[in-house]
N, CA, C and O atoms as a GROMACS GRO file, in nm:
protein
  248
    1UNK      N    1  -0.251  -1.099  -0.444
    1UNK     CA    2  -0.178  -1.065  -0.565
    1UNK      C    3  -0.044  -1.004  -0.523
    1UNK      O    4  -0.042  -0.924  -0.430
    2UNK      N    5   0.062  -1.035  -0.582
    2UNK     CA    6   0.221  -1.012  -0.579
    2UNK      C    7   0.202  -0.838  -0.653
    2UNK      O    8   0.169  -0.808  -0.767
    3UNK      N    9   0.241  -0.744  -0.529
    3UNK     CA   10   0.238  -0.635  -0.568
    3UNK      C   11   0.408  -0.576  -0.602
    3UNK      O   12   0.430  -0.486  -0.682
    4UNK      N   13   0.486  -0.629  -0.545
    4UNK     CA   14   0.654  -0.633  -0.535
    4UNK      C   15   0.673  -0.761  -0.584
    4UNK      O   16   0.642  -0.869  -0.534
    5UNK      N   17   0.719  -0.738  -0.670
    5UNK     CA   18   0.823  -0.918  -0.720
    5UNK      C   19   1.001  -0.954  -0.651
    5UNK      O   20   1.065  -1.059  -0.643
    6UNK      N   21   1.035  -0.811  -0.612
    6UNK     CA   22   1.162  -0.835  -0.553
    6UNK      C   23   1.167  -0.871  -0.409
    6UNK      O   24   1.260  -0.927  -0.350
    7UNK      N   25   1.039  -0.824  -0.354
    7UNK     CA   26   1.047  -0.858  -0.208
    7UNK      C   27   0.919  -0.941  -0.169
    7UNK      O   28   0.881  -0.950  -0.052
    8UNK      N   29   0.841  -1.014  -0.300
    8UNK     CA   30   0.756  -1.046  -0.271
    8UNK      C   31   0.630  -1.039  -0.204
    8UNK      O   32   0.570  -1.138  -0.162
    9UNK      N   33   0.577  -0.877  -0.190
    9UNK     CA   34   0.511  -0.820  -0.097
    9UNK      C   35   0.358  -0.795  -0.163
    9UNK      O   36   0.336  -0.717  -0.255
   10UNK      N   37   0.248  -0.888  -0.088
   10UNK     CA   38   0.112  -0.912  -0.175
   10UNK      C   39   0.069  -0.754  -0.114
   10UNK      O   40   0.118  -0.672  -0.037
   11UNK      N   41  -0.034  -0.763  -0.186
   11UNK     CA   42  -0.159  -0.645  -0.149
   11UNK      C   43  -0.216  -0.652  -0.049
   11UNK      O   44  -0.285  -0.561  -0.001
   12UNK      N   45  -0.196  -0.770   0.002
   12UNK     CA   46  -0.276  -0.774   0.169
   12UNK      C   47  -0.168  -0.732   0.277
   12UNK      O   48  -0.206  -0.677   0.380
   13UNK      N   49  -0.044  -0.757   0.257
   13UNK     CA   50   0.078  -0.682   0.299
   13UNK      C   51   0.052  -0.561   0.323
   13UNK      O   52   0.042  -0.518   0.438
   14UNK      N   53   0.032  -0.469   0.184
   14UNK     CA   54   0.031  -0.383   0.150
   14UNK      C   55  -0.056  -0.294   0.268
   14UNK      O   56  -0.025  -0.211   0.354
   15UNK      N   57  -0.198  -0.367   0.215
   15UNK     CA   58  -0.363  -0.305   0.345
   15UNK      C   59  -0.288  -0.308   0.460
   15UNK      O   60  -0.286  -0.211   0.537
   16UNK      N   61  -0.219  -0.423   0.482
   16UNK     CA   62  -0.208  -0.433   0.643
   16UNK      C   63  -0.149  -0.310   0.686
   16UNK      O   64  -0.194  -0.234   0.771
   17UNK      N   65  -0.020  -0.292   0.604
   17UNK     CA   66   0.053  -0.197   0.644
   17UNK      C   67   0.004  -0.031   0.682
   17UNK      O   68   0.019   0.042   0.780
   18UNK      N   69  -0.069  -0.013   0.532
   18UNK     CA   70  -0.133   0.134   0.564
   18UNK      C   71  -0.302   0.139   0.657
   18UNK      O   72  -0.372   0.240   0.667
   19UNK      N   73  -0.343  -0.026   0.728
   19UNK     CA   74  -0.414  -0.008   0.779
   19UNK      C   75  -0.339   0.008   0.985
   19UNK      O   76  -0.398   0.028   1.091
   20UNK      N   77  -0.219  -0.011   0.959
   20UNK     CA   78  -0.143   0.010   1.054
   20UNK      C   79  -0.051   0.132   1.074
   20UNK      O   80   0.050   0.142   1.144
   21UNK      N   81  -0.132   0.254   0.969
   21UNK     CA   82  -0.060   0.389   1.002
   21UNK      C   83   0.030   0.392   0.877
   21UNK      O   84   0.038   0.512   0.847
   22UNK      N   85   0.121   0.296   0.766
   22UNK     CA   86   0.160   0.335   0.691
   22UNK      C   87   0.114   0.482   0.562
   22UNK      O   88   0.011   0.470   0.495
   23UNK      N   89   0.183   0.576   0.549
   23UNK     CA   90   0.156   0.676   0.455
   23UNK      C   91   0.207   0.695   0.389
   23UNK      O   92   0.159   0.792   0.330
   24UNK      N   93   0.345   0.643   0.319
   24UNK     CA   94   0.466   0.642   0.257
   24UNK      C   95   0.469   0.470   0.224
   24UNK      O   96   0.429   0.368   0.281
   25UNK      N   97   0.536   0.501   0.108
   25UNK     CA   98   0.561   0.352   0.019
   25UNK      C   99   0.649   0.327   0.172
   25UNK      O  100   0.610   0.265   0.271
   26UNK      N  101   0.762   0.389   0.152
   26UNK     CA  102   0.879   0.321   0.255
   26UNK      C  103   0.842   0.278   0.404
   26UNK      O  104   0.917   0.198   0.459
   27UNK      N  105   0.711   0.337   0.486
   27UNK     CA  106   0.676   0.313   0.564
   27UNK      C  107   0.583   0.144   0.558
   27UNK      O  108   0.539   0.068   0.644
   28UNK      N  109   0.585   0.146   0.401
   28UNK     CA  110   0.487   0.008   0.424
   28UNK      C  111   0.663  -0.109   0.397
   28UNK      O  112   0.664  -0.219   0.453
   29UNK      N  113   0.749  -0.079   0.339
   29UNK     CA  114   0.843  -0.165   0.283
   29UNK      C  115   0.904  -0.186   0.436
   29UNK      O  116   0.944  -0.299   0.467
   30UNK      N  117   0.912  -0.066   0.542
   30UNK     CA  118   0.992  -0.085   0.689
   30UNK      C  119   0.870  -0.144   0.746
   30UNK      O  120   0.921  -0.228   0.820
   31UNK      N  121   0.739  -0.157   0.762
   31UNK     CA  122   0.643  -0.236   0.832
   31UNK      C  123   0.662  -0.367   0.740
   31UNK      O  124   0.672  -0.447   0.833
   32UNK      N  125   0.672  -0.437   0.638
   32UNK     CA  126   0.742  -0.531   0.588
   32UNK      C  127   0.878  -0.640   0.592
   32UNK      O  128   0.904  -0.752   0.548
   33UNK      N  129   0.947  -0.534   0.671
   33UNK     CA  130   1.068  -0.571   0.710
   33UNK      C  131   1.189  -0.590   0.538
   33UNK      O  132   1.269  -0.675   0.501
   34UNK      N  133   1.143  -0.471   0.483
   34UNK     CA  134   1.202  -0.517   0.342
   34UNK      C  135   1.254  -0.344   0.284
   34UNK      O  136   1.226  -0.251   0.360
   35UNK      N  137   1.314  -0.320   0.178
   35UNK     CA  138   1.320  -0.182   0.136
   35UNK      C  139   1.308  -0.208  -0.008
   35UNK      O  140   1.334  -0.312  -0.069
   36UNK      N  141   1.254  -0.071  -0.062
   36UNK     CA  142   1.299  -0.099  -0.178
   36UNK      C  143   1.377  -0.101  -0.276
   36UNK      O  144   1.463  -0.014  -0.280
   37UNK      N  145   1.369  -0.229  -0.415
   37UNK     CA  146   1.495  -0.275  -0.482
   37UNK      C  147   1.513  -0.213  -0.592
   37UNK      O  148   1.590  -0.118  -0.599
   38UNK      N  149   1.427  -0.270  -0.721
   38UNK     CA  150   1.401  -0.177  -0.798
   38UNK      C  151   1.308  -0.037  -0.841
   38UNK      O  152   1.321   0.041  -0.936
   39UNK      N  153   1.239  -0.042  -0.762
   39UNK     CA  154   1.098   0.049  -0.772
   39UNK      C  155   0.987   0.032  -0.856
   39UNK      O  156   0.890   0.107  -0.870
   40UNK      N  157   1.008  -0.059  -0.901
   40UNK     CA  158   0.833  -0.047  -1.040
   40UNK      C  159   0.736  -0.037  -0.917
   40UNK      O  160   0.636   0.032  -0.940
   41UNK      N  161   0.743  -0.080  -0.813
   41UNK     CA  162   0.596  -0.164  -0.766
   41UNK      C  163   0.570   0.036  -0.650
   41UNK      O  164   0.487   0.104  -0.590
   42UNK      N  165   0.681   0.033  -0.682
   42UNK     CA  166   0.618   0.215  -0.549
   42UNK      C  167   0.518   0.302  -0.574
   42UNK      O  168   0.449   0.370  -0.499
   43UNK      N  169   0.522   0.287  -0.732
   43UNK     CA  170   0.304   0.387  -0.770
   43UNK      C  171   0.215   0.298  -0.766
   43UNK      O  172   0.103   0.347  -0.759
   44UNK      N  173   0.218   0.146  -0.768
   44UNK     CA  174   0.162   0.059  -0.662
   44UNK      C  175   0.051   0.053  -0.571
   44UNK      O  176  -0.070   0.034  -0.561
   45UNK      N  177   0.202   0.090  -0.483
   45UNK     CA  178   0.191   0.130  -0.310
   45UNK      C  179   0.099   0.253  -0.311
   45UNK      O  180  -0.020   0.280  -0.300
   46UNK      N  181   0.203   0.305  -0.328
   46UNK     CA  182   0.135   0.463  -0.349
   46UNK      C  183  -0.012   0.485  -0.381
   46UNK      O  184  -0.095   0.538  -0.307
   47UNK      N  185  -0.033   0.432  -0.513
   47UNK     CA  186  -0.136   0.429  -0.559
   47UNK      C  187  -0.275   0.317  -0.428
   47UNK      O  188  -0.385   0.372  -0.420
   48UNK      N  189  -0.266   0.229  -0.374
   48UNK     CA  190  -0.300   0.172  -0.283
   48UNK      C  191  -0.295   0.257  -0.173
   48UNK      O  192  -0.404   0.313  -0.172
   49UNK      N  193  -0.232   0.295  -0.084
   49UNK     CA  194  -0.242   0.411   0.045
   49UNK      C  195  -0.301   0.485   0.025
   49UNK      O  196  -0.379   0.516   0.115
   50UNK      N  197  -0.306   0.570  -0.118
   50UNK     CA  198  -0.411   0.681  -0.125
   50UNK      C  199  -0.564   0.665  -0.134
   50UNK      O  200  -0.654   0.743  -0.104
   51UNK      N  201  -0.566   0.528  -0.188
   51UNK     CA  202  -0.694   0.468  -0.174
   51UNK      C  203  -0.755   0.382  -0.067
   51UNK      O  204  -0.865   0.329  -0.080
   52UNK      N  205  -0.671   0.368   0.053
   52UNK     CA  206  -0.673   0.315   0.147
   52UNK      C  207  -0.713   0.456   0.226
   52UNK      O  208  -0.791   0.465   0.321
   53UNK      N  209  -0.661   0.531   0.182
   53UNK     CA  210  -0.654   0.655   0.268
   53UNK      C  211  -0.778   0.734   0.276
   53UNK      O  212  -0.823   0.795   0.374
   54UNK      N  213  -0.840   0.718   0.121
   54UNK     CA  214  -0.925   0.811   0.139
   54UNK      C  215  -1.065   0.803   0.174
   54UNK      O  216  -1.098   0.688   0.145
   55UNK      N  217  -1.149   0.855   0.214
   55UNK     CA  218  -1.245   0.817   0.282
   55UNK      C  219  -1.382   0.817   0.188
   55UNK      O  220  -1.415   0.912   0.117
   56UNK      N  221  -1.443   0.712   0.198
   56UNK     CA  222  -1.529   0.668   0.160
   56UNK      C  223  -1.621   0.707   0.066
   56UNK      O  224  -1.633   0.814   0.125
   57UNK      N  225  -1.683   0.716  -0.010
   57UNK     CA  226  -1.759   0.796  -0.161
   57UNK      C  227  -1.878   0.754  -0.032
   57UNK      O  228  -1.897   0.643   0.019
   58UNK      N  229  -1.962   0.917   0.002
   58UNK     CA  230  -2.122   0.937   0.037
   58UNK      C  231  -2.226   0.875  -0.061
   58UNK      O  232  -2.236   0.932  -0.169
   59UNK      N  233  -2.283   0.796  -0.044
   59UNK     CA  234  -2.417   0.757  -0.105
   59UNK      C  235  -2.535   0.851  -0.101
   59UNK      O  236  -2.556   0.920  -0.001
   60UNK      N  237  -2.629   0.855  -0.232
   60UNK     CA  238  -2.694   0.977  -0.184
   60UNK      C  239  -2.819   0.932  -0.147
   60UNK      O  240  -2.848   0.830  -0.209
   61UNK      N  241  -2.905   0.969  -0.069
   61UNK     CA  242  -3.001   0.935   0.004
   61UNK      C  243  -3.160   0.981  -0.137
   61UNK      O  244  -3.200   1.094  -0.165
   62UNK      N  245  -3.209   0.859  -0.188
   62UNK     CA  246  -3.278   0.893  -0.290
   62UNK      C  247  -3.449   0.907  -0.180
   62UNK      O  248  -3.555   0.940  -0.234
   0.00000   0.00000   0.00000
């Protein structure tokens, strides 16, 4: 899925990036080789890294 329409940057872009250390929108747009144009797509990102980020929901042991 087209998460940036100006730089064309999918969601698998996106993983790759913050699975390669990105933590910052701009760190995934410079692992992209792109910056950003207009901004809609940066709570996005954002929104994606933090969920990339965070670690895993515990299952509870019934």
């Amino acid at each position: 899925m087209i998460l940036c329409l100006c730089n064309a940057l999918s969601d698998k872009q996106v993983t790759e990036a913050v699975e390669k250390g990105a933590s910052k929108p701009r760190d995934v747009y410079a692992h992209c080789a792109c910056k950003a144009q207009c901004g809609t797509c940066t709570r996005m990102i954002l929104s994606m890294i933090r969920d990339l980020a965070a670690p895993p929901a515990q299952s509870r042991a019934s």
